[in-house]
C-alpha positions in Angstrom: 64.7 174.7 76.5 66.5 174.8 73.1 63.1 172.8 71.2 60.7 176.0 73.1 62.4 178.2 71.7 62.9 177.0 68.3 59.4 176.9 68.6 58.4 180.4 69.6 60.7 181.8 67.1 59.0 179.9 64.2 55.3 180.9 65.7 56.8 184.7 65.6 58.2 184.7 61.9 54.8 183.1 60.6 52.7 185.4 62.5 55.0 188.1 61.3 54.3 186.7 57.9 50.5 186.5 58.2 50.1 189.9 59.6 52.5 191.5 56.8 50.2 189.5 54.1 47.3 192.2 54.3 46.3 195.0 51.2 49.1 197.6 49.5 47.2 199.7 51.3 48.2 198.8 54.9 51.3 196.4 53.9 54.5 195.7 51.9 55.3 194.7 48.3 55.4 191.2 46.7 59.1 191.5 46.6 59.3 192.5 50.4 57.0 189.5 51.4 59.6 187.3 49.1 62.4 188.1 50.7 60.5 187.5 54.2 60.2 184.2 53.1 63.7 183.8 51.8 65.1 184.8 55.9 62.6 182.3 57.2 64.1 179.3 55.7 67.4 180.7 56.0 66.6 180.8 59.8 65.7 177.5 59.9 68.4 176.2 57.9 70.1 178.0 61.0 68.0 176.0 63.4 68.3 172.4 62.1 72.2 173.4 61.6 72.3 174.3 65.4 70.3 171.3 66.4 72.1 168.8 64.8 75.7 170.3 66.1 74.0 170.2 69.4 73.4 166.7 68.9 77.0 165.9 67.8 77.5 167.6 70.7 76.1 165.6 73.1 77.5 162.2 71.5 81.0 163.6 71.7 80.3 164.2 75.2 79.3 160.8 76.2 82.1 159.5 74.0 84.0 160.8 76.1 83.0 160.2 79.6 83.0 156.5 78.5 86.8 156.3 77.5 87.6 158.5 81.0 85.5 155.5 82.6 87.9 153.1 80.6 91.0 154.9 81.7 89.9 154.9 85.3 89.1 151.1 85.3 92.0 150.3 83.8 94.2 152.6 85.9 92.2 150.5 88.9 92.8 147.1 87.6 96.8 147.9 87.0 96.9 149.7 90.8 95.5 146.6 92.2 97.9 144.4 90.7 100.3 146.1 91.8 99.0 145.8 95.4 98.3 141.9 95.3 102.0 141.5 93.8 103.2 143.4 96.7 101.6 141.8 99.1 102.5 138.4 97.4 106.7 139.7 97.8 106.2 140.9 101.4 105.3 137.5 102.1 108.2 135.6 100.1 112.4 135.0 101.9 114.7 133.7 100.6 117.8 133.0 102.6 120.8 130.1 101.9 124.4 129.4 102.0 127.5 128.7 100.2 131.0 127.5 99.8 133.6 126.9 98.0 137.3 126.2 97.4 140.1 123.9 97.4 140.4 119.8 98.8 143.1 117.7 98.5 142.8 114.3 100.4 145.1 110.9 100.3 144.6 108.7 97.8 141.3 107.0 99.5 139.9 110.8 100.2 137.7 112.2 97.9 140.3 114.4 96.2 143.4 112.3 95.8 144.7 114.6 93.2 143.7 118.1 94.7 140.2 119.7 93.3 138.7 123.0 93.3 135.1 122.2 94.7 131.4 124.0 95.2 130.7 121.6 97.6 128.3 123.3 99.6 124.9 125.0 98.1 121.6 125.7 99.5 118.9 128.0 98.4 115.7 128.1 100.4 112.3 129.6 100.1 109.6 130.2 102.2 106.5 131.6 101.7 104.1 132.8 104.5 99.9 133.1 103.7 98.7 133.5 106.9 100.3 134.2 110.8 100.4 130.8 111.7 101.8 128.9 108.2 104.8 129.1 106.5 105.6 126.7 103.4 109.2 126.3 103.2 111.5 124.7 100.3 115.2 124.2 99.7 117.0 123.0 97.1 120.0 121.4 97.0 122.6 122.4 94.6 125.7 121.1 95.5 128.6 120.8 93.2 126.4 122.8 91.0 124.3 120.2 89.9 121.0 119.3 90.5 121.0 116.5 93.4 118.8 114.0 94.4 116.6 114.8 95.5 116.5 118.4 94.3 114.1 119.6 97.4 115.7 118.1 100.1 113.4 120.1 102.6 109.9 120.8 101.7 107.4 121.1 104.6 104.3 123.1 106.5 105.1 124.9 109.7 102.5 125.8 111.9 103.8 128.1 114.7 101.5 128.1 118.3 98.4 126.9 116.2 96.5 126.2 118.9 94.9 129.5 120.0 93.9 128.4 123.5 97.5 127.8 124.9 98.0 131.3 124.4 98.7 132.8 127.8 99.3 129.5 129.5 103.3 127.7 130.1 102.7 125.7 127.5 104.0 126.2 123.7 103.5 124.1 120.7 104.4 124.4 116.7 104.2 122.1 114.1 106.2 120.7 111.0 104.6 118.4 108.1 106.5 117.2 105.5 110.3 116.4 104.6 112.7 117.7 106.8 116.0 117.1 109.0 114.9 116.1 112.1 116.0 117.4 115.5 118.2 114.9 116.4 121.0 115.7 118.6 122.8 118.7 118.0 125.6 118.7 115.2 122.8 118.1 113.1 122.4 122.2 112.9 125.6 123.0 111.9 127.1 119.7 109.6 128.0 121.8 106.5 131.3 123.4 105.7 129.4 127.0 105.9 128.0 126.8 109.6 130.4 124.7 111.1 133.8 126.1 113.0 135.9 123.2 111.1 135.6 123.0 107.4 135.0 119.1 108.3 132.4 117.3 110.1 132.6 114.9 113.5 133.6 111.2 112.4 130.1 110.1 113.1 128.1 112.8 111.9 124.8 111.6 113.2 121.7 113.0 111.3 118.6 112.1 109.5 116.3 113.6 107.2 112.9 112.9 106.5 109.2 112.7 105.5 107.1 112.7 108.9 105.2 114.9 111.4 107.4 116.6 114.0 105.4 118.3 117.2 107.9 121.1 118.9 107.3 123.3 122.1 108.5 124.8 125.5 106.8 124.2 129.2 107.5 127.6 131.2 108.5 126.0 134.2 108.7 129.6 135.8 105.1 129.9 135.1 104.5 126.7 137.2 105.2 128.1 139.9 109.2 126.3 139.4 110.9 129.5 139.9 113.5 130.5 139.1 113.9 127.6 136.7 113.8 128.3 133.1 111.6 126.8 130.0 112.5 123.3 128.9 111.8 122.2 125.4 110.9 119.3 123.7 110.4 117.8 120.5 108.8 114.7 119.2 108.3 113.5 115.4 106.7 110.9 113.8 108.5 109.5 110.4 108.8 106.6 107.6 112.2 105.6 108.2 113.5 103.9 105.4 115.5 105.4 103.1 114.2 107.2 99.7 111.6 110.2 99.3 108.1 109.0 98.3 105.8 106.7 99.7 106.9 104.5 102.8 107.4 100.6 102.2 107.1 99.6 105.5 104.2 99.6 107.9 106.6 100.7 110.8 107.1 104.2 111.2 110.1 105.8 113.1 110.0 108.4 115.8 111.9 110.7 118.0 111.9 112.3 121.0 114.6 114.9 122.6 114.6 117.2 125.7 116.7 120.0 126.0 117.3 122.7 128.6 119.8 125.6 129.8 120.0 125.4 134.2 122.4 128.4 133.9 122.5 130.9 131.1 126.2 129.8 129.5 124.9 125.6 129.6 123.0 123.9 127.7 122.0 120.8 127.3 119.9 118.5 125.4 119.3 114.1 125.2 117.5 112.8 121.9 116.4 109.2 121.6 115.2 107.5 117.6 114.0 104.4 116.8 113.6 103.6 113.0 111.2 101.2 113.6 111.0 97.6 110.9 113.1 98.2 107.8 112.5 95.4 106.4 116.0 95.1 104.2 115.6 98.9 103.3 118.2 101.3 104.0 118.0 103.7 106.6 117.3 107.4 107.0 119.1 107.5 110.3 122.9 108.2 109.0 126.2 107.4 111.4 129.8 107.7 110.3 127.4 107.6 106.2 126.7 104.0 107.0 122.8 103.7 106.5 122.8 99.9 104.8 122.4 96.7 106.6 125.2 94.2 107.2 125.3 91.2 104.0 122.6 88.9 104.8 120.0 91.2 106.4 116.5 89.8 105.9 115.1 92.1 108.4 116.6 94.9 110.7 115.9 98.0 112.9 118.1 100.8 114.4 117.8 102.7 117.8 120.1 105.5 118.7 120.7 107.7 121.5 122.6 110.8 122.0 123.6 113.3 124.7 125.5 116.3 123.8 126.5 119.6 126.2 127.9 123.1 125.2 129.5 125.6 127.4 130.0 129.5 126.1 132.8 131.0 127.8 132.0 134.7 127.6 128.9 134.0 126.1 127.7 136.3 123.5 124.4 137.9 122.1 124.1 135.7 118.8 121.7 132.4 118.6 124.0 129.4 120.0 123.4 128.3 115.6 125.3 128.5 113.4 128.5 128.1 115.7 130.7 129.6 113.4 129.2 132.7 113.7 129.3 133.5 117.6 130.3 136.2 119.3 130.6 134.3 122.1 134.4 134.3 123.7 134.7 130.4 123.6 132.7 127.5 123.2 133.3 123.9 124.3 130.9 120.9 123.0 130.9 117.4 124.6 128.6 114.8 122.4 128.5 111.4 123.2 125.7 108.5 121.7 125.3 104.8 121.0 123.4 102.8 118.4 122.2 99.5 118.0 121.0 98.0 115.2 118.8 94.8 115.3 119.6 92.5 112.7 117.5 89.0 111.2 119.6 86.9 109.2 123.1 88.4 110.3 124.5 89.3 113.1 123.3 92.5 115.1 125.4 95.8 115.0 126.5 98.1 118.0 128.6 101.0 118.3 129.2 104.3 119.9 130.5 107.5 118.7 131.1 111.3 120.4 133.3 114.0 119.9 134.9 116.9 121.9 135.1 120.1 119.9 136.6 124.1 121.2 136.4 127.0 119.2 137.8 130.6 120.7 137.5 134.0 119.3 141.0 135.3 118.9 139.2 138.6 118.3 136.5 140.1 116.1 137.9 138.9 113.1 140.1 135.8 114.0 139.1 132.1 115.4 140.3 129.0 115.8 138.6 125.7 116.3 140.1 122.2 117.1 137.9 118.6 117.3 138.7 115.0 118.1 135.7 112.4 117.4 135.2 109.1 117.0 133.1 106.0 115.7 133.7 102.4 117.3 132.1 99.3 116.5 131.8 96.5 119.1 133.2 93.3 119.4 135.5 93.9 116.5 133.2 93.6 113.6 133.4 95.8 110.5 131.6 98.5 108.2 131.9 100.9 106.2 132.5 103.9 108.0 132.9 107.3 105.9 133.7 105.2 103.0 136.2 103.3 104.9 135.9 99.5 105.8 137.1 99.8 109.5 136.2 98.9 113.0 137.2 101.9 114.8 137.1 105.5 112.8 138.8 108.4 114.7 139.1 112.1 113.6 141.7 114.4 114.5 140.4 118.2 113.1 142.1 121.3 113.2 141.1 124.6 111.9 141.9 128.3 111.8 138.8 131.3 110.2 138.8 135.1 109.2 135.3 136.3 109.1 135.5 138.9 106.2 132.4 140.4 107.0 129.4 139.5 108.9 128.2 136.6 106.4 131.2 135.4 105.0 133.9 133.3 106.5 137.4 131.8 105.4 138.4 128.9 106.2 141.3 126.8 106.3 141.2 123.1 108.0 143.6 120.1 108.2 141.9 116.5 109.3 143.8 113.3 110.2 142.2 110.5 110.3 142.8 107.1 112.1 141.4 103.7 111.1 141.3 100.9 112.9 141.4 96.9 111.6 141.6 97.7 107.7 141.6 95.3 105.0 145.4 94.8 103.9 144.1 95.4 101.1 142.2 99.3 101.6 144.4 102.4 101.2 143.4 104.3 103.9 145.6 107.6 103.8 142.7 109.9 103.4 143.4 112.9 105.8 142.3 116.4 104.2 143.3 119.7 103.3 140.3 122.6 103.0 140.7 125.7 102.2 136.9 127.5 101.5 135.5 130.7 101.4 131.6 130.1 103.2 128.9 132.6 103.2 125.4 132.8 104.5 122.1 134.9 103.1 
């Protein structure tokens, strides 16, 4: 548009021009044609000044648009990291636990001469990328330092991963990895933070693990059983032997347990383990701390069973774990188990251990708890049981708590303990005083 007309303006001053070159008769002077010519490159001085601007013009423009277009990527890219790390967050917990305070044991306790202790620290992290997975660590910080191992748990859980049970009585999830296993029941609550005592039974029967571990529920209603309710099971594959990293055995341990409530305030549960060939390692499987094998061991195994059963008394709305923190009235746990461990080149081990535990809820803020448990080996041989060289271990544990708020507990706990068939030579006053403030996140 502009270029037509530029061009109709110059065809009009040259024809203007032309027509005005004619006689004196019929036209201007010399002087007025002069000056003609003197407007017509003044106009287009005009022209090429206008054209050019509009050029500048339309390169400024463009300019322009391409730093908006900058902007708006950029404002994109930033928005949409933004997004992802949200997303990322939403699917990160954290919870753990904690406590600390005062100990002071008999000379062959752990704190002869009185010690202010962190004894208990666990932060763990799980991280969900899908519905069915969730990859969870924890790390074990106890005493403030960094333990060995410093992930104590690290595993894959897989929760009803297989789509076509959905609908049916039958429930099934999955853990891969290092873990505590599921054996017996104590096991869930063996830590000065979740248990009611700031002290664990005498044979403190755990293990933890690299393995496979299966999990589920049959809905018994749903099979026609009524009114009976679900009964779960659990069954895990392991190495074993003691130590993280790879096994050193070909044997591999596993476990099975059953558990089930008949009436809404009972539960119960039975767990079997066998550790499979050890060779002359140590064990995973843990009783009374006593994982080695007896002097001479060129080859050994362990199997242990265990039956525990807990009663609520006024039973509350809270999960039956962590037992410190129900709401129910009272609680009263019966455990009782035995192990034997088959030995080559010594002399095979046997025992038994249990313990009765009570805990009532004085009222919302006030409880108190009181436990008697017990190890005993057979036929009067010896081991080291919680650090004490003894036949028979007992444990005498009494306890008071003031929840200070939902998560956080204090604690106060006095243990006597009770050896039986020492060495003359063993100092075995180690009863224990606690005194801890324990919190959960």
């Amino acid at each position: 548009m502009f270029k037509y007309f530029k061009f109709m303006l110059v065809l009009s001053l040259i024809l203007s021009f032309i027509f005005s070159y004619v006689p004196q008769g019929f036209a201007a002077t010399d002087e007025e044609i002069q000056a003609l010519k003197v407007q017509v490159r003044e106009l287009m001085q005009r022209i090429d000044k206008l054209e050019a601007g509009q050029e500048q013009a339309k390169a400024d423009v463009a300019k322009a648009k391409e730093e908006v277009a900058k902007v708006k990527e950029a404002s994109a890219k930033e928005s949409a990291a933004r997004v992802d790390l949200a997303n990322t967050l939403s699917k990160l917990k954290m919870k753990g636990r904690w406590a600390a305070g005062y100990f002071d044991s008999g000379k062959a306790g752990s704190y002869p001469s009185g010690s202010f202790e962190v004894p208990e620290a666990k932060l763990q992290f799980s991280f969900q990328p899908d519905d069915i997975n969730t990859i969870v660590m924890r790390f074990n910080l106890n005493n403030a330092t960094a333990n060995s191992p410093l992930l104590d748990y690290l595993y894959l859980q897989s929760k009803d991963f297989l789509p076509f049970l959905k609908n049916t009585p039958y429930s099934i999830s999955g853990r891969l990895g290092r873990f505590k296993l599921g054996f017996g029941e104590e096991t869930w609550s063996n830590n000065l933070v979740e248990s009611v005592v700031p002290s664990n039974s005498a044979g403190n029967v755990g293990v933890s693990d690299e393995g496979l571990e299966l999990a589920g529920k049959v809905d018994l209603n749903k099979l026609g059983l009524k009114p009976l309710k679900p009964l779960g099971w659990v069954f895990s594959v392991s190495d074993g032997n003691s130590g993280v990293g790879s096994d050193t055995t070909g044997a591999k341990a596993f476990m099975g347990k059953l558990y089930y409530s008949p009436i809404d305030p009972l539960y119960l549960s039975a767990s079997y383990y066998n550790s499979g060939h050890l060779k002359a390692n140590n064990a995973e499987m843990s009783i009374a701390g006593l994982v080695s094998p007896p002097s001479g061991t060129t080859k050994w195994g362990r199997t242990v069973w265990e039956v525990d059963a807990r009663y609520d008394i006024g039973k509350g709305k809270k999960p039956l774990e962590p037992i410190a923190y129900s709401d129910s009235k009272a609680i009263v746990r019966l455990s009782y188990g035995q192990f034997d461990d088959h030995v080559t080149g010594a002399d095979d081990r046997n025992g038994q251990f249990g313990f009765v535990e009570g805990a009532y809820n004085l009222n919302k803020k006030f409880f108190t708890a009181a436990r008697y448990s017990i190890v005993d080996l057979d036929d009067g041989q010896t081991a080291s049981l919680n650090t004490i060289t003894s036949n028979q271990y007992q444990r005498y544990s009494l306890g008071l708590g003031y929840r200070w708020s939902e998560n956080t507990i204090i604690k106060v706990g006095y243990d006597w303990n009770k050896e039986s068939k020492v060495s003359s030579t063993t100092d075995k006053h180690n009863d224990l005083l606690s005194a801890v403030v324990a919190s959960q996140f």
